[in-house]
C-alpha positions as CSV (number, residue, x, y, z in Angstrom):
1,X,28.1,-156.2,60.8
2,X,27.8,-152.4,60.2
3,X,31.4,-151.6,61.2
4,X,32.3,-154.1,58.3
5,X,29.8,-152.9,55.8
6,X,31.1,-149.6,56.5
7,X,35.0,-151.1,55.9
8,X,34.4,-152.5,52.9
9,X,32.7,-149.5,51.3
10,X,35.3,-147.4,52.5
11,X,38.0,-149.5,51.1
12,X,35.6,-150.1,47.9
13,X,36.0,-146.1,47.5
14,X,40.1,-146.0,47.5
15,X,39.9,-148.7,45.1
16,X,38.3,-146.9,43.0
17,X,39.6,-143.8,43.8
18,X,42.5,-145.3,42.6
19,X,41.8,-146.7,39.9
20,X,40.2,-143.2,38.6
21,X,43.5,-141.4,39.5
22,X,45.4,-144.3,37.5
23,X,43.4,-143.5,34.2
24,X,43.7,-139.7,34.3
25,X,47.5,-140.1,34.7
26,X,47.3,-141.9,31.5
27,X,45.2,-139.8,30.1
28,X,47.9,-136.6,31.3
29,X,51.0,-138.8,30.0
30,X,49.3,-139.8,26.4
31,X,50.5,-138.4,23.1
32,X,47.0,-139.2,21.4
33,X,46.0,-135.5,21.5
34,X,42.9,-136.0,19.8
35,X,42.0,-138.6,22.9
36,X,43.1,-136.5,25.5
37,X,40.8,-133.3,23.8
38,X,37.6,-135.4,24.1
39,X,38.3,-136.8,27.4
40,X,38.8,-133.2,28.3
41,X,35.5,-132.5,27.0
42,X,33.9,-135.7,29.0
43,X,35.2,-134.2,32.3
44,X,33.9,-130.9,31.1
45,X,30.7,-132.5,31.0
46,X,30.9,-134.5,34.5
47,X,31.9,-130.8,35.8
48,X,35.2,-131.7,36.7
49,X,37.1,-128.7,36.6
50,X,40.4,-129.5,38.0
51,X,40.9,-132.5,35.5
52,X,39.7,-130.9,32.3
53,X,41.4,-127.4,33.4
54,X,44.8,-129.4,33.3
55,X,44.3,-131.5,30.0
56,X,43.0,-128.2,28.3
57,X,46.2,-126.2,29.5
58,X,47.9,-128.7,28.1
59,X,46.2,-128.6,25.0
60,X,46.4,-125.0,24.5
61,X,50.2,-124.6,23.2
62,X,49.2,-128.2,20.9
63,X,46.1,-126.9,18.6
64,X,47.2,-122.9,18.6
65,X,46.8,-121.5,15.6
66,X,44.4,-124.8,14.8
67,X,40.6,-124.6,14.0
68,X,40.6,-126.3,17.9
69,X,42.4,-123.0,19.4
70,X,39.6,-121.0,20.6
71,X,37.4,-124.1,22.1
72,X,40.8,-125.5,24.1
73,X,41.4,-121.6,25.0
74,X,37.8,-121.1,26.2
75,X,37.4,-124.2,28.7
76,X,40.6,-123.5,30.0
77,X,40.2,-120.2,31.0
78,X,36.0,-121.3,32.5
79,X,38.0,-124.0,34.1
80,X,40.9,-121.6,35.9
81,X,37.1,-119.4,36.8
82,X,35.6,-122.5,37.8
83,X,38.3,-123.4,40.7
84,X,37.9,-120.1,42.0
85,X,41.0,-118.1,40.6
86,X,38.8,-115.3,39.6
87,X,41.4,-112.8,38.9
88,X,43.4,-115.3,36.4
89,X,40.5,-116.5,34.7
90,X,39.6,-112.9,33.9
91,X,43.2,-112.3,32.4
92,X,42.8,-115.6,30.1
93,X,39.3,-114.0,29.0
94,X,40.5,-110.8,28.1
95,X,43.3,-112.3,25.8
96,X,40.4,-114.6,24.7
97,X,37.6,-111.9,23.9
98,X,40.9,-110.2,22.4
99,X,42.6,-112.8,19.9
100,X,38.7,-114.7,18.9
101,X,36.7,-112.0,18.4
102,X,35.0,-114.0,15.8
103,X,34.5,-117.4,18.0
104,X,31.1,-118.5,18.9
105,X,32.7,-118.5,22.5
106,X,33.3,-114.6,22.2
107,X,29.9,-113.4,23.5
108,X,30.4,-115.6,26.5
109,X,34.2,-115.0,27.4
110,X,33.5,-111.0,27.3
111,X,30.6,-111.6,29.6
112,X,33.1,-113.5,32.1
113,X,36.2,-110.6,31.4
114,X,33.4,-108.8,33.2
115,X,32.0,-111.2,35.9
116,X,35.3,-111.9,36.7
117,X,35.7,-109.0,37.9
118,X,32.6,-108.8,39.9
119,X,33.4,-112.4,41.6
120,X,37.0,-110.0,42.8
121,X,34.6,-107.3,44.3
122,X,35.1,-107.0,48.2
123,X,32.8,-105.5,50.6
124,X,31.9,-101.9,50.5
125,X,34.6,-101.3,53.5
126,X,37.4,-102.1,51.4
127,X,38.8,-100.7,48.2
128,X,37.0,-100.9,45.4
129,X,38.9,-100.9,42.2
130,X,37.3,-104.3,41.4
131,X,33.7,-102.8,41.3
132,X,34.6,-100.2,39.2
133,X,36.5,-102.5,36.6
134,X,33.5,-104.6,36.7
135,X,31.2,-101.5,36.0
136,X,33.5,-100.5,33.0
137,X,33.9,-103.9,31.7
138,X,30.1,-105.0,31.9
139,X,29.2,-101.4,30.4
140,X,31.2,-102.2,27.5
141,X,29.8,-105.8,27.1
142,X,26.0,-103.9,26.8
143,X,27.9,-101.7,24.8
144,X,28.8,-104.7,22.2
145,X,25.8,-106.8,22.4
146,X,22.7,-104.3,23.4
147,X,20.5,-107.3,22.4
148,X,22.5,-110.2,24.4
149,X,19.9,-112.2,26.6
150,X,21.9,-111.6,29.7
151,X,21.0,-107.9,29.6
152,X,18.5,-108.5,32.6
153,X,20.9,-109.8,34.7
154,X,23.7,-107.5,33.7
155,X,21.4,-104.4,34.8
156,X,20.8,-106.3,37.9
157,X,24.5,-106.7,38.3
158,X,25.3,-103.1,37.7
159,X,22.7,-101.9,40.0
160,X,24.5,-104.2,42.6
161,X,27.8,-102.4,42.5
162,X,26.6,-99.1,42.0
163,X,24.9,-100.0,45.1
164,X,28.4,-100.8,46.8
165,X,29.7,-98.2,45.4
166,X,27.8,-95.6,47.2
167,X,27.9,-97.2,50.3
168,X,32.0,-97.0,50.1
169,X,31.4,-93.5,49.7
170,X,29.2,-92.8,52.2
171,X,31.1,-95.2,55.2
172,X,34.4,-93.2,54.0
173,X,33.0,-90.0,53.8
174,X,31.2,-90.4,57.4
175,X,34.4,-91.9,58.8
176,X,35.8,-87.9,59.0
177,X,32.7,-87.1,61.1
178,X,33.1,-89.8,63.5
179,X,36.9,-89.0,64.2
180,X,35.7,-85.4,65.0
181,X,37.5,-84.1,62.1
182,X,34.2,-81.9,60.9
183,X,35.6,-79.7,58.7
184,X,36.9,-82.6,56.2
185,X,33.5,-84.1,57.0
186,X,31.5,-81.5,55.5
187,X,33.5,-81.3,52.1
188,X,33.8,-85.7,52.0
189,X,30.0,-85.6,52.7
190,X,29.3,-83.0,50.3
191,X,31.0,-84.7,47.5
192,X,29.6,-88.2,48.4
193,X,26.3,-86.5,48.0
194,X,27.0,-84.9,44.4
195,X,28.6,-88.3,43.2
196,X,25.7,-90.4,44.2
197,X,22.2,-87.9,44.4
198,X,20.3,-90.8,44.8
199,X,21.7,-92.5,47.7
200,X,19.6,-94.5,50.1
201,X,21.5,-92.2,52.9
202,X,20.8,-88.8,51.4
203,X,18.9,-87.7,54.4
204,X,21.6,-88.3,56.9
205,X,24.7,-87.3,54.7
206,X,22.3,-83.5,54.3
207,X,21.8,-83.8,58.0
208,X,25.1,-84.8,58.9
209,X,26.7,-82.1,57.1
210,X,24.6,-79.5,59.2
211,X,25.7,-81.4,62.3
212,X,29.4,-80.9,61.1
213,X,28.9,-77.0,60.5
214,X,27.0,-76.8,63.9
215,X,30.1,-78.5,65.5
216,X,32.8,-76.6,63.5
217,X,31.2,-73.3,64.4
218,X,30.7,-74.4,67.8
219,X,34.3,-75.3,68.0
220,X,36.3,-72.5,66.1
221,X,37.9,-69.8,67.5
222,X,35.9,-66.1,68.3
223,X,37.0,-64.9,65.3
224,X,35.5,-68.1,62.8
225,X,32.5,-68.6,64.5
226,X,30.1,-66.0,63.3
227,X,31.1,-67.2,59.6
228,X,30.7,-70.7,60.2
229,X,27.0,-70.6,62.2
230,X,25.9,-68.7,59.3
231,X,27.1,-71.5,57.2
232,X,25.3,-73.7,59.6
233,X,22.1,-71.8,59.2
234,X,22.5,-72.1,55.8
235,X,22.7,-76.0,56.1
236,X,20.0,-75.8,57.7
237,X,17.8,-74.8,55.0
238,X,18.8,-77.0,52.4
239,X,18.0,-80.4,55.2
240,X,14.5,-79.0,56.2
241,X,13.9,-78.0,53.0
242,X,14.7,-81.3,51.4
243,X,13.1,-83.4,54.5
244,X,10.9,-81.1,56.2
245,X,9.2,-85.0,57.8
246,X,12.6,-86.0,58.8
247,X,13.5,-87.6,61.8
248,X,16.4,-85.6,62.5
249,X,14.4,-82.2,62.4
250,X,14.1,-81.8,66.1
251,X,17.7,-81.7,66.5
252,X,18.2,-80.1,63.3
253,X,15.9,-77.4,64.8
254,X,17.8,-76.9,68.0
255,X,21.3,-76.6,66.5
256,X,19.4,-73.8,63.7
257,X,18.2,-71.9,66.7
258,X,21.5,-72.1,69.1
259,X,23.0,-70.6,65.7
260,X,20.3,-67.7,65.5
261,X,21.2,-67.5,69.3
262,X,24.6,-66.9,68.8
263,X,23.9,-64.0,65.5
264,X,21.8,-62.5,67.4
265,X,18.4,-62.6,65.5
């Protein structure tokens, strides 16, 4: 009895799978552009994206240059965002926010030029061109609209990928310290740390660029080392002085005194 209840529904469902698939065709093949807009507009509302995404392409080269343009324009491009083609849809918002700047869409599509962008930002490992054209473009939209009602989440947002920002820099700047390379360590570090003062890793980029002078001194040639353990001594200062309850101070301490050692004070 269940395996046939089950059947029936089944075949119940491609039946009317069917029958739905045979109505949007005809909707897709009809001439009746005013029809086709508002059944565009009732799959909007049922949220689904793939059919209204195709009617309003369709639509768009029909009602340019009409009072329609902008509307057809505007769920087209949220529909391309909607399916996931984040990259796209941010090209058909930026010639959006750039031909309506008058519609009552134009608010909105600026705000999705941006997000856009921020749906396209990879993990901090990777290259982040997307996070910083998401930083610009969001910037700008605060820039536009200092009293829009998304300006709580667009700090949150922005404090996001400064966030992965930073942590680009500091995995790529420590990638030259852990392939022994400390002398390109201590100048990537360095820089990380003036780009981004207020990174979460401070403490270990200060005490890591003492570790690379320690280890650059340690292995330079007779005539570089009494240079570059005074430079370590030097780095020294600046991490105990800055985090004199760090947990790296032991070691910090012993690579200070080997350096004092080899000066000798």
């Amino acid at each position: 009895m269940k395996k046939v209840n089950v059947s029936f529904y089944l075949l119940l469902l491609i039946v009317l799978l069917f029958i739905s698939c045979s109505r949007f065709e005809k909707v897709l093949k009809s001439k009746d552009y005013n029809f086709k807009y508002k059944k565009a507009l009732e799959y909007f509302k049922k949220g689904d994206h793939y059919r209204y995404t195709i009617l309003f392409e369709q639509l768009v080269p029909i009602y340019s240059g009409t009072q329609r343009a902008d509307t057809v324009q505007y769920y087209f491009a949220l529909g391309t965002y909607k399916q996931g083609d984040f990259l796209l849809a941010g090209h058909y918002f930026d010639n959006f926010r750039k031909t309506y700047q008058r519609s009552v869409f134009t608010e909105e599509a600026e705000f999705m030029y941006a997000y856009c962008f921020y749906e396209s930002s990879p993990r901090p490992e990777l290259d982040q061109d997307n996070t910083k054209a998401a930083i610009s473009a969001f910037s700008e939209f605060m820039s536009r609209y200092p009293k829009t009602e998304k300006r709580t989440e667009v700090g949150k947002i922005l404090n996001e990928l400064k966030e992965k920002l930073i942590e680009k820099s500091y995995l790529s700047s420590k990638l030259y310290y852990n392939l022994s390379e400390y002398k390109a360590a201590i100048v990537a570090i360095k820089n990380s740390v003036k780009d981004f003062p207020e990174s979460k890793h401070r403490e270990e980029q200060l005490f890591l660029i003492l570790k690379s002078a320690y280890l650059l001194a340690d292995n330079s040639v007779p005539g570089k080392q009494k240079e570059r353990y005074q430079a370590t001594i030097d780095e020294y200062y600046t991490f105990a002085g800055e985090f004199p309850q760090s947990e790296y101070l032991k070691e910090a301490k012993e690579m200070y005194e080997k350096s004092m050692k080899f000066l000798g004070n």
